[in-house]
C-alpha positions in Angstrom: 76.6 81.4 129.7 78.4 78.0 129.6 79.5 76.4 126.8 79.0 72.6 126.5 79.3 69.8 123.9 78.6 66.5 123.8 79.5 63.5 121.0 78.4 59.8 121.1 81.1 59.6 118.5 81.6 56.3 116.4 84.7 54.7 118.1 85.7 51.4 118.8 87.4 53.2 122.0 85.5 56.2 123.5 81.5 55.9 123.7 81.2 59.3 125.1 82.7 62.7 125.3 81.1 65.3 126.8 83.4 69.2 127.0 82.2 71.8 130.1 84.5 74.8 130.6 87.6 73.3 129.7 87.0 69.9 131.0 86.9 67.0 128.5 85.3 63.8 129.7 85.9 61.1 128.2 83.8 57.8 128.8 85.7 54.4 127.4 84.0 51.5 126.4 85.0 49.1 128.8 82.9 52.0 131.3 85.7 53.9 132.8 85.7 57.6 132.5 88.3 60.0 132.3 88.8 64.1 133.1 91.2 66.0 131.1 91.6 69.4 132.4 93.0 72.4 130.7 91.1 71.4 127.0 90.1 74.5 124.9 87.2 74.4 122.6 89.3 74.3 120.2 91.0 71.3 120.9 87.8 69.1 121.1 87.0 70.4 117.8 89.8 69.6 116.4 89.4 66.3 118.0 86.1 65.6 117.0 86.7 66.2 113.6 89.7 63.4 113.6 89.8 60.8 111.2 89.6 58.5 114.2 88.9 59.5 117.7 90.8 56.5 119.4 93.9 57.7 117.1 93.2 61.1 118.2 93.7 60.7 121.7 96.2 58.7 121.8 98.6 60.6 120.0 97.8 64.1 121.2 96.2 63.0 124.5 97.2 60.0 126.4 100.3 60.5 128.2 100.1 64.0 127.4 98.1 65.5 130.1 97.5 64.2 133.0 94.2 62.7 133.7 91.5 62.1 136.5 89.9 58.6 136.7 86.6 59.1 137.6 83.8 56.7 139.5 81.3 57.2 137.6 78.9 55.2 139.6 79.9 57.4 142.9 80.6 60.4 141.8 84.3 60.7 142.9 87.4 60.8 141.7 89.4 57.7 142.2 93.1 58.5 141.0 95.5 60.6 138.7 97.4 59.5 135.4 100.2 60.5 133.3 
């Protein structure tokens, strides 16, 4: 069985994180969505239970791992960043 969560967290950053199989998503609010691969369970815990999630992943996130850009309107992936 899979695991998956999902948060509409209160952030002035992130509107949406959803966690499948050590995949985070992360959907900003200005639309973009990122893919963070390699993130335990654990780690979105932790996360989620942050004082603030914006803080969160830009301390232990951002610049950290490197990161898909997603289109989310096509379905694609549209670059890499570290």
């Amino acid at each position: 069985m899979m695991k998956i969560a999902a948060d509409l967290p209160d952030s002035e950053m992130i509107d949406q994180v959803i966690w499948v199989a050590n995949s985070c998503f992360f959907q900003f609010n200005n639309g973009d969505v990122w893919r963070v691969d390699g993130f335990t369970f654990s780690q979105y815990q932790d996360m989620m239970s942050a004082e603030s999630l914006g803080r969160y992943y830009n301390q232990h996130i951002r610049n950290t791992n490197e990161v898909q850009v997603l289109d989310a309107k096509n379905k694609k992936m549209i670059g890499v960043r570290k």
